[in-house]
C-alpha positions as CSV (number, residue, x, y, z in Angstrom):
1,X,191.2,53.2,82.2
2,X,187.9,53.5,80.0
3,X,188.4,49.6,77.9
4,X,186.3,52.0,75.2
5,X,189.9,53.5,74.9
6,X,191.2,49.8,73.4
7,X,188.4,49.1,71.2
8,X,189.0,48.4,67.4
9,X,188.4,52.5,66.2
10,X,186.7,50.4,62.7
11,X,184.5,48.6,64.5
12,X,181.6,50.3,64.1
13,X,177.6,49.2,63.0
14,X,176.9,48.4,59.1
15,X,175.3,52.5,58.9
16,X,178.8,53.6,59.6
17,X,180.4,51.7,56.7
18,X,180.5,51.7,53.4
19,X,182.6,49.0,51.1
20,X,184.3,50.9,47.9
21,X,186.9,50.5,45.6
22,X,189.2,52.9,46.9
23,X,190.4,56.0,44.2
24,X,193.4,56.4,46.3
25,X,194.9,53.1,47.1
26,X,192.3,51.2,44.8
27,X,191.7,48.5,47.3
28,X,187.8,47.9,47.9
29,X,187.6,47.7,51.1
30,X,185.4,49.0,54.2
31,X,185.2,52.9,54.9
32,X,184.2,54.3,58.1
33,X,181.5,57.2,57.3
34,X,182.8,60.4,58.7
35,X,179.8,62.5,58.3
36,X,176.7,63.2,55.9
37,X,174.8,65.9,54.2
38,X,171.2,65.3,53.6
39,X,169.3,67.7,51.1
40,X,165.9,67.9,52.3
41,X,162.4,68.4,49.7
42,X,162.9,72.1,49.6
43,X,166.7,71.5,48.7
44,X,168.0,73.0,52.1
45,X,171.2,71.0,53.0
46,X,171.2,69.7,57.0
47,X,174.3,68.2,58.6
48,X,174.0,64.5,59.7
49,X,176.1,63.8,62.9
50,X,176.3,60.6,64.5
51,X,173.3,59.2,62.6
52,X,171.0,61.6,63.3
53,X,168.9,62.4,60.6
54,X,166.6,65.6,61.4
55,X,164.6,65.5,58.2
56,X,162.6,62.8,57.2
57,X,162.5,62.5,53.4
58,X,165.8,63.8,51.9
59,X,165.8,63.2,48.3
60,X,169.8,62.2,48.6
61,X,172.6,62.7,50.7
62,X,176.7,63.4,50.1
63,X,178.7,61.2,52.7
64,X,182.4,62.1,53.8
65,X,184.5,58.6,53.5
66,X,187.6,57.4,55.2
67,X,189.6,54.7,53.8
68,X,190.7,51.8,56.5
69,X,193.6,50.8,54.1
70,X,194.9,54.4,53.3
71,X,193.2,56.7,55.4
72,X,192.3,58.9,52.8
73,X,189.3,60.5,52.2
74,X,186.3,60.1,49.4
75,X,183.1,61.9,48.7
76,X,180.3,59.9,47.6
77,X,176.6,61.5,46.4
78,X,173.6,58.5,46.7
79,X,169.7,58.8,45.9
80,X,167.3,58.2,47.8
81,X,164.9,55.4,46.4
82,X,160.8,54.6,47.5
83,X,160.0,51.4,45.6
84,X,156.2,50.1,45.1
85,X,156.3,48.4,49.0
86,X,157.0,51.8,49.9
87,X,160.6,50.5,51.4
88,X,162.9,53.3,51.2
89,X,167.0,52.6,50.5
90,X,169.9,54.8,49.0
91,X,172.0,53.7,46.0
92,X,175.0,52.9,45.9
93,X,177.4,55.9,46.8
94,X,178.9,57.9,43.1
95,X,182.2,59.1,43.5
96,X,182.2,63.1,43.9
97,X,185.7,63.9,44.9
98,X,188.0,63.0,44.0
99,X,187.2,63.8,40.4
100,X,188.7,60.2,39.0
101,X,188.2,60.6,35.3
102,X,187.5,64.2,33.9
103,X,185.6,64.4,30.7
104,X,188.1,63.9,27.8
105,X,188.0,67.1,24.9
106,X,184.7,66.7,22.9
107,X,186.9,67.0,19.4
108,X,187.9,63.6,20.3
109,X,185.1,60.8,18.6
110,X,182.5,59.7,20.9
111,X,182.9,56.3,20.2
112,X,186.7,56.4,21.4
113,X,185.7,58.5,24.7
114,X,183.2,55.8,25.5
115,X,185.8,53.5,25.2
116,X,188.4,55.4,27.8
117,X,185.6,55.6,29.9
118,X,185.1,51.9,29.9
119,X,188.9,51.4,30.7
120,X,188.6,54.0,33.6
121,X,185.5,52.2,35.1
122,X,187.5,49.2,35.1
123,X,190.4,50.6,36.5
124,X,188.1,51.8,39.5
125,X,186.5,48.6,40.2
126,X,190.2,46.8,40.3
127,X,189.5,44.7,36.7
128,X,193.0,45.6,35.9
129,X,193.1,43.3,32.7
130,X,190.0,44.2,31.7
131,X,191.9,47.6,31.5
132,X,194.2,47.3,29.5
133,X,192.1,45.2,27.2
134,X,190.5,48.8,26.6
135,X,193.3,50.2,25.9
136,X,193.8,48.3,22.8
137,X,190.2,48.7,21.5
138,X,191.4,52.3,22.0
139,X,194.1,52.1,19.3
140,X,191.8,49.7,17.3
141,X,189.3,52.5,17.1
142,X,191.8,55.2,16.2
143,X,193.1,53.0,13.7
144,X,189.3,52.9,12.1
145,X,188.6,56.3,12.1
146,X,191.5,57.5,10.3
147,X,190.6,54.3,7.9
148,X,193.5,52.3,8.7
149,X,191.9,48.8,8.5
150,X,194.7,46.6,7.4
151,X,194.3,43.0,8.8
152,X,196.5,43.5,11.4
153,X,197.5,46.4,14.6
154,X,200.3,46.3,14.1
155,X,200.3,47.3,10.2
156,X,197.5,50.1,11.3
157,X,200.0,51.8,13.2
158,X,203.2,51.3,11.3
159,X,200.9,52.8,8.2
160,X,199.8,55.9,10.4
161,X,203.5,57.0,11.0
162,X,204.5,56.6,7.1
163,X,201.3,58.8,6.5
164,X,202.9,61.1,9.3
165,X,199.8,61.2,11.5
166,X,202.0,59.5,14.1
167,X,205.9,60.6,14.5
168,X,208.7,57.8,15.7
169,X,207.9,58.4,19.9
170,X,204.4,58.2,19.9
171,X,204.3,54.9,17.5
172,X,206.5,53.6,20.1
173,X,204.1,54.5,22.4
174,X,201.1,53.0,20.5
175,X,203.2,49.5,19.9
176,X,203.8,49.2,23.3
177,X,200.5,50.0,24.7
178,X,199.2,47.1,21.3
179,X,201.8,44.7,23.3
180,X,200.4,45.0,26.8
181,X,196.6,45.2,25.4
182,X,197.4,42.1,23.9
183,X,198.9,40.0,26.2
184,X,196.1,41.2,28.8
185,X,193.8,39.5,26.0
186,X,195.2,36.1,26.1
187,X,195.6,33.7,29.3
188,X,199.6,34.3,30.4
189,X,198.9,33.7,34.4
190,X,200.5,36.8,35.0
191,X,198.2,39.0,36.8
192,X,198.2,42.5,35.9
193,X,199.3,45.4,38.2
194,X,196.6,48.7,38.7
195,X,200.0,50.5,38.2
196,X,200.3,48.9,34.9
197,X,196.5,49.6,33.9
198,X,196.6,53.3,35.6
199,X,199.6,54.2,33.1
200,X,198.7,52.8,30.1
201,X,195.0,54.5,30.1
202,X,196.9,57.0,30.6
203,X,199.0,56.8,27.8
204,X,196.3,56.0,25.7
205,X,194.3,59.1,26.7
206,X,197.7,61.6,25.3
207,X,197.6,59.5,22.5
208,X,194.0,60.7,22.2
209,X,194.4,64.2,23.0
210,X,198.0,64.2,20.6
211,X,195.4,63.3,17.8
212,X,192.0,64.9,17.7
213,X,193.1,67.9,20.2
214,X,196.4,69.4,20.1
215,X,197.3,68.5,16.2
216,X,194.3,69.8,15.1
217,X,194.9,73.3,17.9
218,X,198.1,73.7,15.9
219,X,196.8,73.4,12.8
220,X,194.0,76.6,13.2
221,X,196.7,78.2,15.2
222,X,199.5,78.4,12.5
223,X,196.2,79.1,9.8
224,X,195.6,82.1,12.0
225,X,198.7,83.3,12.1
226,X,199.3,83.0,7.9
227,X,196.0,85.3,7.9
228,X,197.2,87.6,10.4
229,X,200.8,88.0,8.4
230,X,199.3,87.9,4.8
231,X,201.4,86.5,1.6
232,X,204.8,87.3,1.7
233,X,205.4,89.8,-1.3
């Protein structure tokens, strides 16, 4: 019997393994490179087996991932970087696919997608706190644009469903997303769950879409529809 047969299948050389945080399990953690795809100067792609590299100056390179924790699999895209020295390296591997966090509708203020984005980066890098710390500044800055800026969250949201911007469910929602946001804000040594973090970005990003997308869809939608009908006589 070949003692090859035995061998630890993750042991391999430091090319053959990448650490990332994980999109599937969110563990970061190593994973074993399963294959590569170099683009070459002229932009014609060349399959990379076993370390073989046929060209010699790809400008950047998509690698095929498996997880050791989960087994599942990730596509990373990395760029190829000559420094001054002429020492050549790749950056550190962007995650292609799975698609983690799709851009959110553009009718929803910049400001507040930068700061969804910011929760979502920290969800991927396993700052789980630091998540839900974002989700907060989320309702903060919906409470600022609409011009609720009464000294407290809590007041901002309460005076968003009098106005009816808000109905009863989704100000449940937004007080309970303000409680975990802040208690992730204050020392409590009680660590924070990704599940935790995952759902309440999530939360925060219907929230989002319930405001600036989907109100304001229904809005031209029952406008078009009064056109289309005309006055009653």
């Amino acid at each position: 019997m070949n003692e090859d047969e035995y061998a630890d299948p993750w042991q391999y050389t430091d090319k053959d393994n990448i650490v990332l945080n994980c999109p599937h399990c969110g563990f970061k953690i190593l994973h074993r490179v399963m294959g590569s795809t170099i683009d070459d100067p002229v932009g014609v792609p060349s399959l990379v087996l076993d370390g073989y590299e046929p060209f010699a100056d790809p400008l950047r390179r998509f690698q095929l991932l498996k997880c050791r924790n989960c087994c599942e699999f990730t596509l990373i895209r990395q760029q190829k970087i000559v420094d001054t020295s002429t020492t050549e390296h790749w950056t550190e591997g962007e995650i292609v696919w799975p698609v983690i966090n799709p851009s959110l509708n553009v009718r929803i203020p910049s400001g507040l997608r930068r700061e969804h984005a910011e929760g979502m980066l920290c969800l991927r890098s396993g700052a789980y706190t630091a998540a839900l710390v974002m989700v907060r500044r989320i309702l903060e800055g919906v409470c600022s644009q609409f011009g609720f800026n009464n000294k407290t969250l809590v007041q901002n949201l309460s005076a968003m469903e009098q106005q009816g911007l808000i109905d009863g469910r989704l100000l449940e929602w937004a007080q309970t997303l303000r409680v975990v946001g802040n208690t992730a804000a204050h020392y409590t040594n009680h660590q924070v769950g990704r599940e935790d973090a995952e759902e309440a970005l999530s939360l925060a990003e219907a929230l989002l879409e319930y405001l600036y997308v989907f109100s304001v869809q229904f809005e031209e939608f029952k406008k078009r529809n009064a056109e289309k009908i005309g006055p009653k006589p």
